[in-house]
C-alpha positions in Angstrom: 49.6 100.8 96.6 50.0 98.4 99.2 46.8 98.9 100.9 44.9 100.0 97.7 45.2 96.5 95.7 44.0 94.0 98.7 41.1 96.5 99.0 40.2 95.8 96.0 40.6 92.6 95.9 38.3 92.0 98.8 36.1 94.2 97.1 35.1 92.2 94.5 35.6 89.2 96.4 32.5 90.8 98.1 30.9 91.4 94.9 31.0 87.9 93.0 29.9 86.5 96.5 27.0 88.7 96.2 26.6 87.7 92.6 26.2 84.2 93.6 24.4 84.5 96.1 21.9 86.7 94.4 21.6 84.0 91.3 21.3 80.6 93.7 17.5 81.5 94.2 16.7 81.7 90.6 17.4 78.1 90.3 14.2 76.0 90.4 15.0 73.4 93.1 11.4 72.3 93.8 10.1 71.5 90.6 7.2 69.6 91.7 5.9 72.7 93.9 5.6 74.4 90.3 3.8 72.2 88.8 1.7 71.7 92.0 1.4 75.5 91.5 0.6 75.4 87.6 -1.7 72.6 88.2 -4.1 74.3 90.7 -4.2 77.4 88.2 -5.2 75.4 85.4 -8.0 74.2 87.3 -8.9 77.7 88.8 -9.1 78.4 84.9 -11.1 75.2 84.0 -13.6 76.1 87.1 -14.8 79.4 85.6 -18.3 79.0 84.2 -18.7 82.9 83.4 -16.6 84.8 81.0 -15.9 87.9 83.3 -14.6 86.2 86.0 -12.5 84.6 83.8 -11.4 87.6 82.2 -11.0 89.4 85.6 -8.8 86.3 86.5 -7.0 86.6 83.5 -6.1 90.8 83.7 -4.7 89.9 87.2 -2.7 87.3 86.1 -1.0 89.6 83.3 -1.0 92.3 86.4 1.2 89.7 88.7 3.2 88.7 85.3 3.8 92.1 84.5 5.3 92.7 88.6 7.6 89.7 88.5 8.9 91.2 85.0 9.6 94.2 86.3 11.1 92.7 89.4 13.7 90.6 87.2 14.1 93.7 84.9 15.5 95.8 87.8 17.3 92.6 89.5 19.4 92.4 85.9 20.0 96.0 86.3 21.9 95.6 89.6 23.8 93.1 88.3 24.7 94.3 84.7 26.1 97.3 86.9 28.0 94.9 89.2 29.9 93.0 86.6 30.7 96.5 84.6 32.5 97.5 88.5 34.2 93.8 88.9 35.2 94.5 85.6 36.8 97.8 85.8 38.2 96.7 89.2 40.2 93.8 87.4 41.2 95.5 85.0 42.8 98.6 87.4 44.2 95.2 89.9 45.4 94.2 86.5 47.5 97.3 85.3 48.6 98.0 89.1 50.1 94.6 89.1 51.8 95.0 85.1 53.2 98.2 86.4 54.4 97.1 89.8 56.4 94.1 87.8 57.7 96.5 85.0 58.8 98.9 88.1 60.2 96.2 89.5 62.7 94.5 86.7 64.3 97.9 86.1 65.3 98.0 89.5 
């Protein structure tokens, strides 16, 4: 029991580190770069004078949308699964440690 709790411990020490790490590149630091970005497509868009290449523009657009959706979808996977393990690993560090005190005050 000695050797299993710090395990753990450093476990999901490993594991929120991992969380945060994984979550600090969703945040939108360069805003300006996105609207750079959203501003060029807009004029792609505005440039079209024929309706298929717009259209073809358009269905590769979704196509790319529909890749980064995914991407995110499996992403949340990982990490719904990685919270349900932090959890059940505080929760066993957690009944270890009510035990070990209960074994301990009836010594």
């Amino acid at each position: 029991m000695k050797f299993f709790r710090p395990c753990l411990l450093f476990i999901s020490i490993i594991l929120f580190g991992w969380l945060l790490m994984s979550n600090i590149n969703l945040i939108n630091v360069a805003a300006s770069l996105s609207e750079y970005e959203i501003n060029s497509q807009v004029e792609k868009v505005n440039s079209f004078s024929e309706i298929n290449s717009l259209k073809e523009f358009a269905i590769e657009r979704i196509n790319y949308i529909e890749v980064i959706r995914q991407r995110f979808s499996n992403n949340a996977t990982i990490r719904i699964a990685v919270i349900v393990v932090l959890v059940l690993i505080q929760i066993v560090l957690y009944t270890t440690k009510v035990s070990h005190s209960k074994t301990l005050s009836k010594l």
